[in-house]
PDBQT receptor file of N, H, CA, C and O in Angstrom, charges set to zero:
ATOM      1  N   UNK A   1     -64.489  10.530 -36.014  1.00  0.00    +0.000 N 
ATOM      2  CA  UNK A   1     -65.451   9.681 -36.687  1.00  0.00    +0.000 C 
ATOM      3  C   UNK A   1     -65.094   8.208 -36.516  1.00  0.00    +0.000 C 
ATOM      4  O   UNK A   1     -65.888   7.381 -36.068  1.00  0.00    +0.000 OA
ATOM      5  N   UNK A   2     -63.875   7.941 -36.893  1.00  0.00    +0.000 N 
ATOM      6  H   UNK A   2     -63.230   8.614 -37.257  1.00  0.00    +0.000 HD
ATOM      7  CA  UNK A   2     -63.261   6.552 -36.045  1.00  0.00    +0.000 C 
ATOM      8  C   UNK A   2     -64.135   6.251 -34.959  1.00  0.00    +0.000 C 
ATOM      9  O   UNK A   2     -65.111   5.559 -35.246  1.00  0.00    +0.000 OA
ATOM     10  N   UNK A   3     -64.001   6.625 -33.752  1.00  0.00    +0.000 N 
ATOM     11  H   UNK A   3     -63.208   7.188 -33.518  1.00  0.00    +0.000 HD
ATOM     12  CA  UNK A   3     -64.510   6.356 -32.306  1.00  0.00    +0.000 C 
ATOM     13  C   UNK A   3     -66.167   6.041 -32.641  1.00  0.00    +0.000 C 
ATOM     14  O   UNK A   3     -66.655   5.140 -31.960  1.00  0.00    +0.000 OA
ATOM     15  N   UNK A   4     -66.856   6.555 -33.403  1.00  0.00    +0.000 N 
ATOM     16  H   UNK A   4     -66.459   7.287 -33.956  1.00  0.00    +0.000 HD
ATOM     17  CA  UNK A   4     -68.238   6.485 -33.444  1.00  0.00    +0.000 C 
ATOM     18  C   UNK A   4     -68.108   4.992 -34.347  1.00  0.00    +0.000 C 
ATOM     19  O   UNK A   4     -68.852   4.179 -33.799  1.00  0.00    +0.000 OA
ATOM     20  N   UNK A   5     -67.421   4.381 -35.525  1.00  0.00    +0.000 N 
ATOM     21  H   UNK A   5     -66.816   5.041 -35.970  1.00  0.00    +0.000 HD
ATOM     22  CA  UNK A   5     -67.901   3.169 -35.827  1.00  0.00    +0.000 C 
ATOM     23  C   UNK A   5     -66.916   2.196 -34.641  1.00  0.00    +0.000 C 
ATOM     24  O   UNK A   5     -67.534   1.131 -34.618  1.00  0.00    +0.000 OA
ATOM     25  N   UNK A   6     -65.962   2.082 -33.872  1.00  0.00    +0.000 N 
ATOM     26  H   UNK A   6     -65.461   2.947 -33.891  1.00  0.00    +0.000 HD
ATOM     27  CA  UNK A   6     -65.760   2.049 -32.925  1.00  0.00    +0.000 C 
ATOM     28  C   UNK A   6     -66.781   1.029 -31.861  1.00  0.00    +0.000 C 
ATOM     29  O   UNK A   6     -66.877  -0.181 -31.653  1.00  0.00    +0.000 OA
ATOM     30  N   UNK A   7     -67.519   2.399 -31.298  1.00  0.00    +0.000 N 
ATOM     31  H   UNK A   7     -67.442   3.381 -31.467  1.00  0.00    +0.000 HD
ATOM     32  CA  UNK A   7     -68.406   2.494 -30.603  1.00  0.00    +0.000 C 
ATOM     33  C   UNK A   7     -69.894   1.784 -31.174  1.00  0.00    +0.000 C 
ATOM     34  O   UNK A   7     -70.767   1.324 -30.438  1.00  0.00    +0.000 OA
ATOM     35  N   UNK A   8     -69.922   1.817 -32.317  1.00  0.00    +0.000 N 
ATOM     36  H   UNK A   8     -69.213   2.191 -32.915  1.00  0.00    +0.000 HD
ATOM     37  CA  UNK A   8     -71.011   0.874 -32.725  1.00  0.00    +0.000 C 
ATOM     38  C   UNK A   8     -70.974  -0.564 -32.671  1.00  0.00    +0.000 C 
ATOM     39  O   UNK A   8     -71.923  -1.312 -32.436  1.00  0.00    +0.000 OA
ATOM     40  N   UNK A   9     -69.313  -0.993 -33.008  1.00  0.00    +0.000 N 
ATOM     41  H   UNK A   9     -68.542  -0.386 -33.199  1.00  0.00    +0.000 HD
ATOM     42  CA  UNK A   9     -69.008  -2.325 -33.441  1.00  0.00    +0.000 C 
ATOM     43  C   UNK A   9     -69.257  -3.040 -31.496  1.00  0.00    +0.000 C 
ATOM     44  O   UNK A   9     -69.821  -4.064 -31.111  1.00  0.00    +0.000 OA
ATOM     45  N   UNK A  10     -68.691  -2.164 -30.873  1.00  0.00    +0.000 N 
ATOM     46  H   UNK A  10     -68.232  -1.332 -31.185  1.00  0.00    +0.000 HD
ATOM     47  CA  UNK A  10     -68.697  -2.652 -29.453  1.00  0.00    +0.000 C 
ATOM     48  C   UNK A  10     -70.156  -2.621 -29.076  1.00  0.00    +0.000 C 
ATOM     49  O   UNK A  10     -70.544  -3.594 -28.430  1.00  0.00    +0.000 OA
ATOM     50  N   UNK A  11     -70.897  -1.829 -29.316  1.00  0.00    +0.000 N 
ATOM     51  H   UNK A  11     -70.582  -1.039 -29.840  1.00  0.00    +0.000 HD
ATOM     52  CA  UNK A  11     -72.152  -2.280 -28.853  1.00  0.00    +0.000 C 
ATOM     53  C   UNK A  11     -72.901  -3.248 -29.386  1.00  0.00    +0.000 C 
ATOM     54  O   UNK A  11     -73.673  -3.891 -28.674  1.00  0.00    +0.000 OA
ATOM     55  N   UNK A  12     -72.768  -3.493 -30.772  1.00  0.00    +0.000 N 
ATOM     56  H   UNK A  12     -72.141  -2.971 -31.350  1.00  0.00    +0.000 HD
ATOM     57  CA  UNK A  12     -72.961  -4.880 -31.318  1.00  0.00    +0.000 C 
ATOM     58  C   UNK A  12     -72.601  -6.311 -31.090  1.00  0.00    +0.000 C 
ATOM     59  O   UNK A  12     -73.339  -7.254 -31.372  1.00  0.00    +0.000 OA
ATOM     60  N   UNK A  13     -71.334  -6.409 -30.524  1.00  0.00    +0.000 N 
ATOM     61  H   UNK A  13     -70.734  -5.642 -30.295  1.00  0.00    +0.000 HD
ATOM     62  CA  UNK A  13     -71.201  -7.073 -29.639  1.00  0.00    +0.000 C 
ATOM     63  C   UNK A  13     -71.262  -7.455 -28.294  1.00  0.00    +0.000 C 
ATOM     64  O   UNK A  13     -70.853  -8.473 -27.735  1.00  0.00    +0.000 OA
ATOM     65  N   UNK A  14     -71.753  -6.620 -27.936  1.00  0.00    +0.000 N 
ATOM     66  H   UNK A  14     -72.086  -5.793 -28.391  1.00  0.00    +0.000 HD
ATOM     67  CA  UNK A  14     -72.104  -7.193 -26.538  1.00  0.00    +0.000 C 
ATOM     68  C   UNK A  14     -73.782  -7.034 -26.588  1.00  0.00    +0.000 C 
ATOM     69  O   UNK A  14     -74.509  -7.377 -25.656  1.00  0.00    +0.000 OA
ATOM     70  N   UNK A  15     -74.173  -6.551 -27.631  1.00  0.00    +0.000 N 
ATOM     71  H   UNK A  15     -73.582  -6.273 -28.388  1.00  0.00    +0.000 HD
ATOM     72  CA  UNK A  15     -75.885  -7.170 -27.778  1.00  0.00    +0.000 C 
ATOM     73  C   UNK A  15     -75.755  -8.980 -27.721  1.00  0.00    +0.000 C 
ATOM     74  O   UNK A  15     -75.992  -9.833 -26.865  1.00  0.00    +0.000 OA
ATOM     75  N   UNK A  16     -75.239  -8.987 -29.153  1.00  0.00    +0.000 N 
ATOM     76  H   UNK A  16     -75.047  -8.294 -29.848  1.00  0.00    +0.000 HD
ATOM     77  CA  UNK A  16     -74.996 -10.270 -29.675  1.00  0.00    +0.000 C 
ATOM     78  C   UNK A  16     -74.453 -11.150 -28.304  1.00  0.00    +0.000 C 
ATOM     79  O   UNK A  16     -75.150 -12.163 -28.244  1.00  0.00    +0.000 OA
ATOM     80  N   UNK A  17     -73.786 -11.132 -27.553  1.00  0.00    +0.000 N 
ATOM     81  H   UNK A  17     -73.220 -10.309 -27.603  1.00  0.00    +0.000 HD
ATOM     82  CA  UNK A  17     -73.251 -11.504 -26.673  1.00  0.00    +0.000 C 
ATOM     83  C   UNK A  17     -74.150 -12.207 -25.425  1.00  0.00    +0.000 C 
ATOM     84  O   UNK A  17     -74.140 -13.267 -24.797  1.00  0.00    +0.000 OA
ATOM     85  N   UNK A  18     -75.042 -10.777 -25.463  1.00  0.00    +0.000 N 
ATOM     86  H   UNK A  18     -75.049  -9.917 -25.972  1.00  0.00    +0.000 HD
ATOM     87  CA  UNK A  18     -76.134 -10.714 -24.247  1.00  0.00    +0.000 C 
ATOM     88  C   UNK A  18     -77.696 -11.856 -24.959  1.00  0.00    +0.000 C 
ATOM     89  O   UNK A  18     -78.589 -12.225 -24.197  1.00  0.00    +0.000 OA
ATOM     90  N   UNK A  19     -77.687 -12.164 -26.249  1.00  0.00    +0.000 N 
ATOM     91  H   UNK A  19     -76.961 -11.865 -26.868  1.00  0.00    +0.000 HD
ATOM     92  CA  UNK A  19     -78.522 -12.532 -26.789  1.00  0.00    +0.000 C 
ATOM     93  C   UNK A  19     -78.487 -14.026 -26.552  1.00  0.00    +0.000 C 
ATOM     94  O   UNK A  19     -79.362 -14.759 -26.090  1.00  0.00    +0.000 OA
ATOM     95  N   UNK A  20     -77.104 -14.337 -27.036  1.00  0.00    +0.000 N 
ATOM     96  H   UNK A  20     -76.394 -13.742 -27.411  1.00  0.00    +0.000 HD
ATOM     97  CA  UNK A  20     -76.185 -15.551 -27.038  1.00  0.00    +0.000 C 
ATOM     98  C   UNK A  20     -76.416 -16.125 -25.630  1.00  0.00    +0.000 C 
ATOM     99  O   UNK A  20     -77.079 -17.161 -25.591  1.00  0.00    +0.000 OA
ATOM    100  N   UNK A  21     -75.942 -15.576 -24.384  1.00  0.00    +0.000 N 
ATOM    101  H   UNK A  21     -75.403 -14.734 -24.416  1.00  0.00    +0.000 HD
ATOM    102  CA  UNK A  21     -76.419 -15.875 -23.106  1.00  0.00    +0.000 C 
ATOM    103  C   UNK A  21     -77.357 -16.176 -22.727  1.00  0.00    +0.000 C 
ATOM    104  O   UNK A  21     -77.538 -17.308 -22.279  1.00  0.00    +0.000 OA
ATOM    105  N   UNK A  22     -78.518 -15.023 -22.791  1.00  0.00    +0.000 N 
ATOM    106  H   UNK A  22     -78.370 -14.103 -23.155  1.00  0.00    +0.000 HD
ATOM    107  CA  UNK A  22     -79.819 -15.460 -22.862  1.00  0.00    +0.000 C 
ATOM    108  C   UNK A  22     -80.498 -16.948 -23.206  1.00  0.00    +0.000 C 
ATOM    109  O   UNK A  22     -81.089 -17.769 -22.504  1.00  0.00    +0.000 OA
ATOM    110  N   UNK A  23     -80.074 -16.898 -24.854  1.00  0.00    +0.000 N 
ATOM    111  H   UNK A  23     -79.594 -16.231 -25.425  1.00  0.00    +0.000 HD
ATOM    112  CA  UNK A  23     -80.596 -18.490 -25.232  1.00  0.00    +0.000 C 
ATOM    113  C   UNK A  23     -79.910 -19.432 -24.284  1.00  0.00    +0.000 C 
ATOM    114  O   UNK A  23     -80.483 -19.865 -23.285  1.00  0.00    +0.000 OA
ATOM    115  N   UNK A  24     -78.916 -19.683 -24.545  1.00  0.00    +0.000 N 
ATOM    116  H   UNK A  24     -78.450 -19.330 -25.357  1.00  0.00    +0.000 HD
ATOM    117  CA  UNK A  24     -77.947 -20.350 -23.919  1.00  0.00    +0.000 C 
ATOM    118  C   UNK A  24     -78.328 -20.667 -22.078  1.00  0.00    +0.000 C 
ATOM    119  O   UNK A  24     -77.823 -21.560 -21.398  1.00  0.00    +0.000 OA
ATOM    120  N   UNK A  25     -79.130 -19.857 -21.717  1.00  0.00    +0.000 N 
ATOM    121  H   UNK A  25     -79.540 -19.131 -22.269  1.00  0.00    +0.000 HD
ATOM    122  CA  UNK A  25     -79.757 -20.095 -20.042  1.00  0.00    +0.000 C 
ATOM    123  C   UNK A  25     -81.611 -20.703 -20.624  1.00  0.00    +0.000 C 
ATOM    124  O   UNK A  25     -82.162 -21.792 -20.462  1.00  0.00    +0.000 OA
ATOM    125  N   UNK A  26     -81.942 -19.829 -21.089  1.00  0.00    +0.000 N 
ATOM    126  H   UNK A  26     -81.495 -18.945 -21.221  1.00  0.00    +0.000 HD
ATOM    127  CA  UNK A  26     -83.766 -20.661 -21.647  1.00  0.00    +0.000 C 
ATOM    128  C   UNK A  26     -83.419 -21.995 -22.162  1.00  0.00    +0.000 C 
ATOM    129  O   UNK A  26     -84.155 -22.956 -21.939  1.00  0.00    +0.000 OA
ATOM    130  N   UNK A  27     -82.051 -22.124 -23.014  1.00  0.00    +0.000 N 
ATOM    131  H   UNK A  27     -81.453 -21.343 -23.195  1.00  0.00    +0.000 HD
ATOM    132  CA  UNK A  27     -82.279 -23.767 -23.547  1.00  0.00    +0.000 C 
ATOM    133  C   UNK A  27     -81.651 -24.576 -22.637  1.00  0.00    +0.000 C 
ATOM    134  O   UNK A  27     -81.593 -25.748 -23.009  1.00  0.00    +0.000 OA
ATOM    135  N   UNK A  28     -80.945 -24.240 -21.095  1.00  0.00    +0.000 N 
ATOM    136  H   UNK A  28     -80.993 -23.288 -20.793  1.00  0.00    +0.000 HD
ATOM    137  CA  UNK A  28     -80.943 -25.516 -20.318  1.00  0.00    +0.000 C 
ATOM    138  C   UNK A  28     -82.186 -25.140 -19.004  1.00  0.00    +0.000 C 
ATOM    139  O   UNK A  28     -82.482 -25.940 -18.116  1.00  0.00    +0.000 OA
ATOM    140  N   UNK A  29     -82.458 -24.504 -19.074  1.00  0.00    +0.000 N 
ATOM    141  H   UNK A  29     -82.218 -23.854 -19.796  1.00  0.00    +0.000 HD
ATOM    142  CA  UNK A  29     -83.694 -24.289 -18.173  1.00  0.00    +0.000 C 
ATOM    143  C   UNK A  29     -83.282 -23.770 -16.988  1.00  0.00    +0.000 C 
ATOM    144  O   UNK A  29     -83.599 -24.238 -15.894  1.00  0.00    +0.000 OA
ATOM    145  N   UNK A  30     -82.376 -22.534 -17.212  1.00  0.00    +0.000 N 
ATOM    146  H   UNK A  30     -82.118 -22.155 -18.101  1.00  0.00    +0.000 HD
ATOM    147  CA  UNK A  30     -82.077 -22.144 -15.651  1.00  0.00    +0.000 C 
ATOM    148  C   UNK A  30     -82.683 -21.573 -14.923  1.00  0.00    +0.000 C 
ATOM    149  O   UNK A  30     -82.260 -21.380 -13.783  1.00  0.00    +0.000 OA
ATOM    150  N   UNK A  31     -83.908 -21.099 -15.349  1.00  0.00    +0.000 N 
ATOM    151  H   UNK A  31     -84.252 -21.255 -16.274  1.00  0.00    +0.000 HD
ATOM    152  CA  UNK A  31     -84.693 -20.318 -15.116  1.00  0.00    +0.000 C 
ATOM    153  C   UNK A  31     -85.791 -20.844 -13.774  1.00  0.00    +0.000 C 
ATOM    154  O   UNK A  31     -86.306 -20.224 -12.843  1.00  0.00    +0.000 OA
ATOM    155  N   UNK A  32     -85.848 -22.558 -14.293  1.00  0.00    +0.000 N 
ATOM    156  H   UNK A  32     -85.430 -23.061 -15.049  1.00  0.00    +0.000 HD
ATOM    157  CA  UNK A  32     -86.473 -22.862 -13.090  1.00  0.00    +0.000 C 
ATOM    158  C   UNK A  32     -85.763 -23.056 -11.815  1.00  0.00    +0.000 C 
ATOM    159  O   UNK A  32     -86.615 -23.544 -11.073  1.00  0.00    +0.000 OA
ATOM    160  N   UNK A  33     -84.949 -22.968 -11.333  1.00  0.00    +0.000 N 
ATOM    161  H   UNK A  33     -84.257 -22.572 -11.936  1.00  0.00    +0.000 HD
ATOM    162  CA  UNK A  33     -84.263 -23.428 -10.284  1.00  0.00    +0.000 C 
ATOM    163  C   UNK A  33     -84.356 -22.211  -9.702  1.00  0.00    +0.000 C 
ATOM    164  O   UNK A  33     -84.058 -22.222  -8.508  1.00  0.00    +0.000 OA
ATOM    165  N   UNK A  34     -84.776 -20.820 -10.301  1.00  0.00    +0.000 N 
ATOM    166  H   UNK A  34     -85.018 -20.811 -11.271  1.00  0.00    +0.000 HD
ATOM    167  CA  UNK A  34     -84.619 -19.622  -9.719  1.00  0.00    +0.000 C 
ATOM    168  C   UNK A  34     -86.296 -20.160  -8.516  1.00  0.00    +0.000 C 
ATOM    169  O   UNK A  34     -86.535 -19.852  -7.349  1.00  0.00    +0.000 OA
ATOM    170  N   UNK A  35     -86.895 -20.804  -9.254  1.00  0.00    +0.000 N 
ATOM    171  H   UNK A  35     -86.701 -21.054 -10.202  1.00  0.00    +0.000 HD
ATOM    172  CA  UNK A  35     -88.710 -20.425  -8.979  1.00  0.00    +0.000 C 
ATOM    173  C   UNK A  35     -88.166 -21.408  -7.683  1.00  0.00    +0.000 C 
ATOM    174  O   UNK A  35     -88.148 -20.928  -6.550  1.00  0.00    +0.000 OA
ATOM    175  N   UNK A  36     -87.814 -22.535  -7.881  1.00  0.00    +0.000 N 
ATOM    176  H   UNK A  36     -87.829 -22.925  -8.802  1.00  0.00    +0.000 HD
ATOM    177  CA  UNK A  36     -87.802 -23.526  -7.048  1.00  0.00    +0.000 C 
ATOM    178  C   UNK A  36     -87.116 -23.155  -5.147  1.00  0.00    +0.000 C 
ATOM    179  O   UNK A  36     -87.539 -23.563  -4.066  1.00  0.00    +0.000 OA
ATOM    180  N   UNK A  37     -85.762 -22.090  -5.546  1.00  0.00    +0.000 N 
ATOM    181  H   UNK A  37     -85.418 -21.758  -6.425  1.00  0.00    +0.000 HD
ATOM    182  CA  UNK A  37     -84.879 -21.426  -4.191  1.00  0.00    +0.000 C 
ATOM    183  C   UNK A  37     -86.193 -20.485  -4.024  1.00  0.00    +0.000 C 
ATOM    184  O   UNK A  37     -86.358 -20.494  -2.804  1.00  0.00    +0.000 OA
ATOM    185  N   UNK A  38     -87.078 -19.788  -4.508  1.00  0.00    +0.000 N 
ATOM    186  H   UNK A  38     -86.944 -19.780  -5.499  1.00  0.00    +0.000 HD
ATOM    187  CA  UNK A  38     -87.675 -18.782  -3.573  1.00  0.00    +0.000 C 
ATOM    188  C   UNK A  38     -89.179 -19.651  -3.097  1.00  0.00    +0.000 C 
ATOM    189  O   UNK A  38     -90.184 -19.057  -2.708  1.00  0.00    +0.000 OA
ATOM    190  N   UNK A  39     -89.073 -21.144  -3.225  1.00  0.00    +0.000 N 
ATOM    191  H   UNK A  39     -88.256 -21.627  -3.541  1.00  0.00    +0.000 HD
ATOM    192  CA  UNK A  39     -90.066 -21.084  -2.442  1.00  0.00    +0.000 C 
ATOM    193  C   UNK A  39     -89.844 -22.238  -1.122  1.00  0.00    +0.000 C 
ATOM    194  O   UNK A  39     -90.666 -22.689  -0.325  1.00  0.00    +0.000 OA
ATOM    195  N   UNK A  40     -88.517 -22.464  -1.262  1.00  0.00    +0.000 N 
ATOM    196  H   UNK A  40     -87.849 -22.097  -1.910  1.00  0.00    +0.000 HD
ATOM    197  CA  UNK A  40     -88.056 -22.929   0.047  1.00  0.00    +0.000 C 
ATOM    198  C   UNK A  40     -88.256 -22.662   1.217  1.00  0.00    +0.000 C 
ATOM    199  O   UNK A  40     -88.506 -23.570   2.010  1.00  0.00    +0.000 OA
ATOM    200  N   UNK A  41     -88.184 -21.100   1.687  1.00  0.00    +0.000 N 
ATOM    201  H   UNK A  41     -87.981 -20.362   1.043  1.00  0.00    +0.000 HD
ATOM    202  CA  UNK A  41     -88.417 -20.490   2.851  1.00  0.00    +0.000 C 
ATOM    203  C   UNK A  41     -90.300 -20.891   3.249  1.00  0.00    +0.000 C 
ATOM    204  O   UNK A  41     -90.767 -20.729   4.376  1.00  0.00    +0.000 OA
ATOM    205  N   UNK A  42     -90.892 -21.270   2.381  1.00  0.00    +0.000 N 
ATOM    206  H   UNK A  42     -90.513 -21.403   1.465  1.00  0.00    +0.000 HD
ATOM    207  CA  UNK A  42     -91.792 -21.160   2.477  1.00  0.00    +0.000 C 
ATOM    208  C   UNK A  42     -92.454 -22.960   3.183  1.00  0.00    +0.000 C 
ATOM    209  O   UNK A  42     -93.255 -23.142   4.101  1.00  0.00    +0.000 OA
ATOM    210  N   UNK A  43     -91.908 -23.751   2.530  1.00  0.00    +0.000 N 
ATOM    211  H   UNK A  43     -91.257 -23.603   1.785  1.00  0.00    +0.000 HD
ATOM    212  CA  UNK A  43     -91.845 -25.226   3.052  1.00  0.00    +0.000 C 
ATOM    213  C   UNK A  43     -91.765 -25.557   4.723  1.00  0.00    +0.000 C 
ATOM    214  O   UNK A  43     -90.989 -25.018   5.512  1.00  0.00    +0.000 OA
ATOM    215  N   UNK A  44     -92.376 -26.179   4.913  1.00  0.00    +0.000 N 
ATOM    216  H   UNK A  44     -93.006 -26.616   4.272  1.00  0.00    +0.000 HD
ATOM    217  CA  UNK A  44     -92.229 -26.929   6.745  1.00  0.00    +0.000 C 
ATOM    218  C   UNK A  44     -90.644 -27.593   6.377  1.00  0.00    +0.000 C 
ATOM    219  O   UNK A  44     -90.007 -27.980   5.398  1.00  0.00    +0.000 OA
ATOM    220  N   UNK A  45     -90.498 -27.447   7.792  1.00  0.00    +0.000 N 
ATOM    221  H   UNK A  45     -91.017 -27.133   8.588  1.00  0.00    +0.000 HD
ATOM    222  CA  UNK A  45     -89.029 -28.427   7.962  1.00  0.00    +0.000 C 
ATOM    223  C   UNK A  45     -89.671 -29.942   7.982  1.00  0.00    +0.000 C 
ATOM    224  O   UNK A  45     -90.461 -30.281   8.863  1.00  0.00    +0.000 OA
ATOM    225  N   UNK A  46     -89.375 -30.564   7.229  1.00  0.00    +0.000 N 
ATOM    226  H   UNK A  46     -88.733 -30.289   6.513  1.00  0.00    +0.000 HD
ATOM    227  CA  UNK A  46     -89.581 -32.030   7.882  1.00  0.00    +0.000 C 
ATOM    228  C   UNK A  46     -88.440 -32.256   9.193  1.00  0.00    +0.000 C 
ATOM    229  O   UNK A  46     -88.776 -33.093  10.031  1.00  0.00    +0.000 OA
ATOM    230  N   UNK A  47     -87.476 -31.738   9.341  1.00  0.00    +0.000 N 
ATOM    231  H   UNK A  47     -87.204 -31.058   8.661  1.00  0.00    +0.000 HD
ATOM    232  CA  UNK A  47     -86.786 -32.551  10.317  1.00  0.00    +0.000 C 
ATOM    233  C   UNK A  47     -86.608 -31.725  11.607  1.00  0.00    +0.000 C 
ATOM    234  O   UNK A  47     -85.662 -31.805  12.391  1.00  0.00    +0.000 OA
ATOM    235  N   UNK A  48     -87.410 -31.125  11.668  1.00  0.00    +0.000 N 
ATOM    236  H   UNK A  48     -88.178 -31.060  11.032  1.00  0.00    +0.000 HD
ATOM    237  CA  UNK A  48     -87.193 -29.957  13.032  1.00  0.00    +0.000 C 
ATOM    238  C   UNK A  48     -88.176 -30.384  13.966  1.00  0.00    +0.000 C 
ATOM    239  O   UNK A  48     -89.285 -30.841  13.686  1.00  0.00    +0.000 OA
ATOM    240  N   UNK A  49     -87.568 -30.158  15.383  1.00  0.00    +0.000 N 
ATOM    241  H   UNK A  49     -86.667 -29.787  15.610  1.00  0.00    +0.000 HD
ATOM    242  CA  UNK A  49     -88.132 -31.045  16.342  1.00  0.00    +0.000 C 
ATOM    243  C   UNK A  49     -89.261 -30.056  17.013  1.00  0.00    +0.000 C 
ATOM    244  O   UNK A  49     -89.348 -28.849  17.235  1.00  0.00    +0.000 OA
ATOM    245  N   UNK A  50     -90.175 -31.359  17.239  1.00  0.00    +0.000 N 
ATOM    246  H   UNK A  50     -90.104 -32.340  17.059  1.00  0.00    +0.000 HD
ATOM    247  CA  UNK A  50     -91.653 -30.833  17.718  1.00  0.00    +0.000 C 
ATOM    248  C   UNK A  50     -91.879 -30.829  19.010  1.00  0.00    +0.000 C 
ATOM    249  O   UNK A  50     -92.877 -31.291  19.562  1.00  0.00    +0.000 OA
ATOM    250  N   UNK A  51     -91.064 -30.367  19.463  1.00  0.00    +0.000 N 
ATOM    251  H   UNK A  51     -90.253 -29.991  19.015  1.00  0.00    +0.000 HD
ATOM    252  CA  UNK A  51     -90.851 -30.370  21.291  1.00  0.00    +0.000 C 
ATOM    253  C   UNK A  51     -91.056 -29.245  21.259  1.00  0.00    +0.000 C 
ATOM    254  O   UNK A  51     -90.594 -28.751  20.231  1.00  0.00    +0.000 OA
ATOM    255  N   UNK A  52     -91.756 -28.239  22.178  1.00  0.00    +0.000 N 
ATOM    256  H   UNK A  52     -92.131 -28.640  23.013  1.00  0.00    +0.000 HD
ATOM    257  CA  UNK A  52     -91.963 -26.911  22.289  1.00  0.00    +0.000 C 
ATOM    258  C   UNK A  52     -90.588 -26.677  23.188  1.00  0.00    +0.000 C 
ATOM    259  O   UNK A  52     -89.960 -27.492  23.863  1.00  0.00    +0.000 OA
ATOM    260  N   UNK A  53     -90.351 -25.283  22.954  1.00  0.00    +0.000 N 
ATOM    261  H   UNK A  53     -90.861 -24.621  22.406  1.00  0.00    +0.000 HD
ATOM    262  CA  UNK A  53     -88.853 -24.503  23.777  1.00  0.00    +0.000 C 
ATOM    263  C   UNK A  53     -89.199 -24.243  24.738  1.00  0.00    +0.000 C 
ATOM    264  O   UNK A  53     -89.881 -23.237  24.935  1.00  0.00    +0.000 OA
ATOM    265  N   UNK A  54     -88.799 -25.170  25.777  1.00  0.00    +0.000 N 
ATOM    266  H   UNK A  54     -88.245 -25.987  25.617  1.00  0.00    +0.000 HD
ATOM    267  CA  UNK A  54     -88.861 -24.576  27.674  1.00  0.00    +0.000 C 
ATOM    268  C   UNK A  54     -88.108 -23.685  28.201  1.00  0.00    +0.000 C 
ATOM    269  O   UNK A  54     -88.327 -23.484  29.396  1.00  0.00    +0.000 OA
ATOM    270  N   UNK A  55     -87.101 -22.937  27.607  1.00  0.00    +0.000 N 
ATOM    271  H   UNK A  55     -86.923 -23.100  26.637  1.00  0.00    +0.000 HD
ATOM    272  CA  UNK A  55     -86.285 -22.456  28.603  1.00  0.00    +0.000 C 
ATOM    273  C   UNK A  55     -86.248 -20.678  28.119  1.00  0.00    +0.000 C 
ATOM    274  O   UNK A  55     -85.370 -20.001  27.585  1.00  0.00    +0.000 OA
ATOM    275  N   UNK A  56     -87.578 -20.373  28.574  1.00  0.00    +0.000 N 
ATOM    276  H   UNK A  56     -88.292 -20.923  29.007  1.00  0.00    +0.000 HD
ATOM    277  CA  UNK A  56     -87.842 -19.248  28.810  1.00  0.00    +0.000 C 
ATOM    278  C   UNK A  56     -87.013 -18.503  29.557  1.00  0.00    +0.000 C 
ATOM    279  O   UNK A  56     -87.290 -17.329  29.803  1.00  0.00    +0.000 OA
TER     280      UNK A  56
């Protein structure tokens, strides 16, 4: 019976834990920088050269 309050106290903490994190990423805004890397691939190069490839 030990092991079962145990086992409760540990899952309570790492809720609490996981909750704590959570806020802690929404209140500095990490969330956008995720949106911002997936649409990179998607952007023109500005600096890539506009010479077509001759050497077929």
């Amino acid at each position: 019976m030990n092991i079962l309050i145990l086992l409760i106290f540990v899952s309570i903490v790492l809720v609490v834990g996981a909750v704590v994190l959570f806020l802690h990423s929404v209140k500095n805004q990490d969330f956008d920088h995720i949106e911002e890397l997936s649409l990179l691939p998607l952007e023109e190069d500005q600096h890539a050269d506009k010479k077509p490839n001759r050497n077929l």
